[in-house]
C-alpha positions as CSV (number, residue, x, y, z in Angstrom):
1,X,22.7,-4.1,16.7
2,X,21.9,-1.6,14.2
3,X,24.0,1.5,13.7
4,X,22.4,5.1,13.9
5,X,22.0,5.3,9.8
6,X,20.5,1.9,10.0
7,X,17.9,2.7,12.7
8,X,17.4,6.0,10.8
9,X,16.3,3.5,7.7
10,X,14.9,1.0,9.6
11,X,12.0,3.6,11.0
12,X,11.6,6.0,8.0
13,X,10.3,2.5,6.3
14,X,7.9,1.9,8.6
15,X,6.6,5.6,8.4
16,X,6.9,5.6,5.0
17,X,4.7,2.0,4.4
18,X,2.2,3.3,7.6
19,X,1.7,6.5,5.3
20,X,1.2,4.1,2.1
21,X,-1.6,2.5,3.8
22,X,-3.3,5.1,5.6
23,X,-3.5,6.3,1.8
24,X,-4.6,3.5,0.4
25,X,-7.4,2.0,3.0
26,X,-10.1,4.4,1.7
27,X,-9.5,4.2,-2.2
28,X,-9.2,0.4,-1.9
29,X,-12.9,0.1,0.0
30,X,-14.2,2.5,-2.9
31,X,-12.4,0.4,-5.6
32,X,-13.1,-3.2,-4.5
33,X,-16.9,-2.3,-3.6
34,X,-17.3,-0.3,-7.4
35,X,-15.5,-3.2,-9.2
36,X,-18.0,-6.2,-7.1
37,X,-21.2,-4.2,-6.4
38,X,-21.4,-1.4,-8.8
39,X,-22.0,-1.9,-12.8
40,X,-20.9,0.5,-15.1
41,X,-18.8,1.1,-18.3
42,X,-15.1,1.1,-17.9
43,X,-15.4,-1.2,-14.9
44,X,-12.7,-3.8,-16.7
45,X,-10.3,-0.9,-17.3
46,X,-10.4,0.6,-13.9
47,X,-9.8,-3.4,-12.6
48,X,-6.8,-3.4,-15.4
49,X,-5.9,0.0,-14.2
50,X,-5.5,-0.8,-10.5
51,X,-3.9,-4.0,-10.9
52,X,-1.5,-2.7,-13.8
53,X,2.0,-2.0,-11.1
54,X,1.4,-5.7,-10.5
55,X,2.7,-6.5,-13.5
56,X,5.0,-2.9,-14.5
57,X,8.6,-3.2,-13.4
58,X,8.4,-0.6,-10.6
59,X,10.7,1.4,-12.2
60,X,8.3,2.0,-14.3
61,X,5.6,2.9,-12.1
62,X,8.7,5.3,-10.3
63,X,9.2,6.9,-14.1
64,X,5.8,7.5,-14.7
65,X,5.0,9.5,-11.1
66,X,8.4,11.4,-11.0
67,X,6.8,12.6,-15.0
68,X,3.5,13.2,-13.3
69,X,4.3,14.7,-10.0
70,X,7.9,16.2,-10.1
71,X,8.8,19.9,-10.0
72,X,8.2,20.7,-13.5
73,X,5.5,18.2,-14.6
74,X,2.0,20.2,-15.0
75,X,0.8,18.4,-11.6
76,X,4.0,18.6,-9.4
77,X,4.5,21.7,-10.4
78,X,1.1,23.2,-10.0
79,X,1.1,21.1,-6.5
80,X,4.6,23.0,-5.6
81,X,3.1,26.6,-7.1
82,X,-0.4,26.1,-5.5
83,X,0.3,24.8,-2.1
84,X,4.3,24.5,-1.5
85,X,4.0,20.7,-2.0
86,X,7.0,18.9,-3.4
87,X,6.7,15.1,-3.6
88,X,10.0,14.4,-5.6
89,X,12.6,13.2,-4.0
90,X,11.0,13.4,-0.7
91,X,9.6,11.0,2.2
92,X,6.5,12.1,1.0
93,X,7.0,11.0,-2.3
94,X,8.6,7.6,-1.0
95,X,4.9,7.0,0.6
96,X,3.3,8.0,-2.4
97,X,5.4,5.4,-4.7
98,X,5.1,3.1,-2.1
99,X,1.3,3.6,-1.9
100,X,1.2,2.8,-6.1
101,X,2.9,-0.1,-5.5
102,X,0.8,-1.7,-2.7
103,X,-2.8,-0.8,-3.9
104,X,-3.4,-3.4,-5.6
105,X,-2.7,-6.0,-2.7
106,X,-5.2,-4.4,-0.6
107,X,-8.0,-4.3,-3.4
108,X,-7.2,-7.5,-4.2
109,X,-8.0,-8.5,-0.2
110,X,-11.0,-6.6,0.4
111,X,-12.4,-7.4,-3.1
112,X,-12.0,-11.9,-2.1
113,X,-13.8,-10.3,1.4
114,X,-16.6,-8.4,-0.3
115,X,-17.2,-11.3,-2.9
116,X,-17.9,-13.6,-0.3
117,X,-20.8,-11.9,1.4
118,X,-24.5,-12.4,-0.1
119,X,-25.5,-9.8,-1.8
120,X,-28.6,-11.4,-0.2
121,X,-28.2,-9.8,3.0
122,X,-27.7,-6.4,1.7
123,X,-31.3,-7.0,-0.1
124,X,-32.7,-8.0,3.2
125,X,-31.9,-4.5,5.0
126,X,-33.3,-2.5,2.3
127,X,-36.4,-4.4,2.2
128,X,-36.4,-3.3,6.2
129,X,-35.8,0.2,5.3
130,X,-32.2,0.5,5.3
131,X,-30.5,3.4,3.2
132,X,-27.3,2.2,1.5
133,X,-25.0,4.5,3.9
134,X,-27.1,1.8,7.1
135,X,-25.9,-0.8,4.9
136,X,-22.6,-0.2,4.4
137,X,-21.8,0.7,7.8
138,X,-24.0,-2.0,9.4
139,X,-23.3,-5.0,7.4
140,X,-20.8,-4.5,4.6
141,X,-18.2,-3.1,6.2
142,X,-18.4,-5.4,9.6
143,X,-18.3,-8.4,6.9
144,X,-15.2,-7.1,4.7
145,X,-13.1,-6.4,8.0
146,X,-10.8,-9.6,7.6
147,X,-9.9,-8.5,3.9
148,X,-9.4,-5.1,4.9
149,X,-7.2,-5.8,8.1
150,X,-5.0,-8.4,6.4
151,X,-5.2,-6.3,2.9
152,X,-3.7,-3.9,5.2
153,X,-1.4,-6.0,6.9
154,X,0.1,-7.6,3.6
155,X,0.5,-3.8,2.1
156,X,2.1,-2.6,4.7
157,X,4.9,-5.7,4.8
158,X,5.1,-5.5,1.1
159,X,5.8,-1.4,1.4
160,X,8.7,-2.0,3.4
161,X,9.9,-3.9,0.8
162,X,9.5,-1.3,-1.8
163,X,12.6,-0.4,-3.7
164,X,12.6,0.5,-7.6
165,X,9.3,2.6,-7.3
166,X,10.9,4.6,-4.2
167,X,14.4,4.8,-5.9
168,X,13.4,6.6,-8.9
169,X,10.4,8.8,-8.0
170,X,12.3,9.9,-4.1
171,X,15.9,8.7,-4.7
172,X,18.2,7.2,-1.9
173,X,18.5,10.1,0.4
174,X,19.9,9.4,3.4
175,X,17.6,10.4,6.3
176,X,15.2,11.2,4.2
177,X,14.2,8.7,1.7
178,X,16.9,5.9,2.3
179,X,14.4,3.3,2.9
180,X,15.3,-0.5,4.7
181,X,15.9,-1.5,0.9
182,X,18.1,1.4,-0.2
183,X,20.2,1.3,2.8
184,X,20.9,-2.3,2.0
185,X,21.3,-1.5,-1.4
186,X,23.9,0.9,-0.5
187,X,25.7,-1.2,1.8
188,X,25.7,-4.1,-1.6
189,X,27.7,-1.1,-2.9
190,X,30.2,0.3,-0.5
191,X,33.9,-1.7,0.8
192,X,33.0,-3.6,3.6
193,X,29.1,-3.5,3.5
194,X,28.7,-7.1,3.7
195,X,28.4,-7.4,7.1
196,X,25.5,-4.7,6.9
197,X,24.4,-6.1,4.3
198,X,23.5,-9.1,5.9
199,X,21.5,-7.1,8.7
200,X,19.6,-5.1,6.6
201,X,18.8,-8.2,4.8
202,X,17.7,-10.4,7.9
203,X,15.4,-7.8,9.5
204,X,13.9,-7.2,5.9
205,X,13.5,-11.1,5.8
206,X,12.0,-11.1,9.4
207,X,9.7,-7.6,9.0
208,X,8.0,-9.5,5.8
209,X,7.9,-12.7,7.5
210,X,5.8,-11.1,10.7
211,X,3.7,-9.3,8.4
212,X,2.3,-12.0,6.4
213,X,1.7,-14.5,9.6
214,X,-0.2,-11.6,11.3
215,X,-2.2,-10.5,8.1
216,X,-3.3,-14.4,7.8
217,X,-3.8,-14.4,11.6
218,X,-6.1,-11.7,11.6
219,X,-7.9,-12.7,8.9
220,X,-8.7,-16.4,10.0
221,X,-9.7,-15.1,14.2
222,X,-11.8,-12.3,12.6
223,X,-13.7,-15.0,10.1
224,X,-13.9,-17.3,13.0
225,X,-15.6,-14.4,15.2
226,X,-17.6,-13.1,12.4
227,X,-18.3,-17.2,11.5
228,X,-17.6,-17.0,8.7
């Protein structure tokens, strides 16, 4: 059984990663289909770009968006002036780190998904008189769902295992940033928190676990369907 603060930590990491990759999903169908179909200059930054918090310690990545979006940096601070919006050290800002973190998982997905697909077939609808926004809709998108949906599913497993991005953009607020990890974290610190501890640390075993059997499960019934 989990106690209150635990439930509290247990659920703001699930809004926090749902957040991340209802963030995400549109950016990394723009990205992967720019970096696979499109040709232009800059195309092997923006790759290095997307796929540089792979390889960043997430501190890092944390460091660099608490400088670029906190209260006195030019865009948090125009963000907090303009519209009231203060990502710091807020839930917000936990999806927002978390988001960072997890983008390049789901470009990687539906870029393998998109590569896959004849270009071919795409050539064949416009020859019939399909626009581009027809083929997209009607045979791009249908194709890349298995790398979207598990892209999705391995972000969102991954996000609630997001700590040193979260920790130094939002903190370890509790009931308001204290994530699944942070709460563990702070029971690793506190008299008596092995017990805890151990909790925190099963159900973050068992949350990633589920999330990458269902992300491959997905993926493999929707390339069966899709026969592929």
């Amino acid at each position: 059984m989990l106690t209150p603060a635990e439930s509290q930590a247990l659920g703001l990491s699930l809004r926090v990663a749902s957040e991340s990759v209802a963030f995400n999903l549109p950016l990394a169908i723009l990205i992967a289909w720019l970096l696979v179909r499109a040709r232009f200059a800059g195309r092997t930054l923006l790759d290095a770009f997307v796929h540089l918090p792979l390889v960043l310690p997430p501190v890092v990545v944390g460091y660099v968006l608490l400088l670029l979006f906190g209260v006195y940096s030019p865009i948090g601070g125009w963000l907090h002036a303009t519209f009231g919006l203060r990502l710091a050290f807020t839930s917000a800002g936990a999806a927002l780190a978390t988001a960072v973190m997890s983008l390049p998982l789901m470009v990687r997905a539906i870029r393998l998904s998109l590569e896959s697909i004849p270009a071919g077939l795409e050539d064949a609808a416009r020859t019939l008189g399909a626009g581009a926004v027809d083929r997209f809709t009607s045979i791009t998108l249908p194709l890349m769902a298995p790398g979207i949906l598990a892209g999705a599913v391995t972000a969102f497993a991954a996000g609630l295992g997001e700590f040193g991005a979260v920790i130094t953009f939002a903190s370890n607020i509790p009931g308001e940033t204290q994530t699944l990890p942070l709460a563990l974290y702070t029971a690793l610190q506190s008299p008596g928190g092995d017990l805890p501890a151990v909790r925190l640390a099963a159900l973050s075993i068992g949350l990633g676990l589920a999330g990458l059997v269902i992300a491959e499960l997905i993926a493999r019934r929707l390339r069966a369907r899709l026969g592929q």
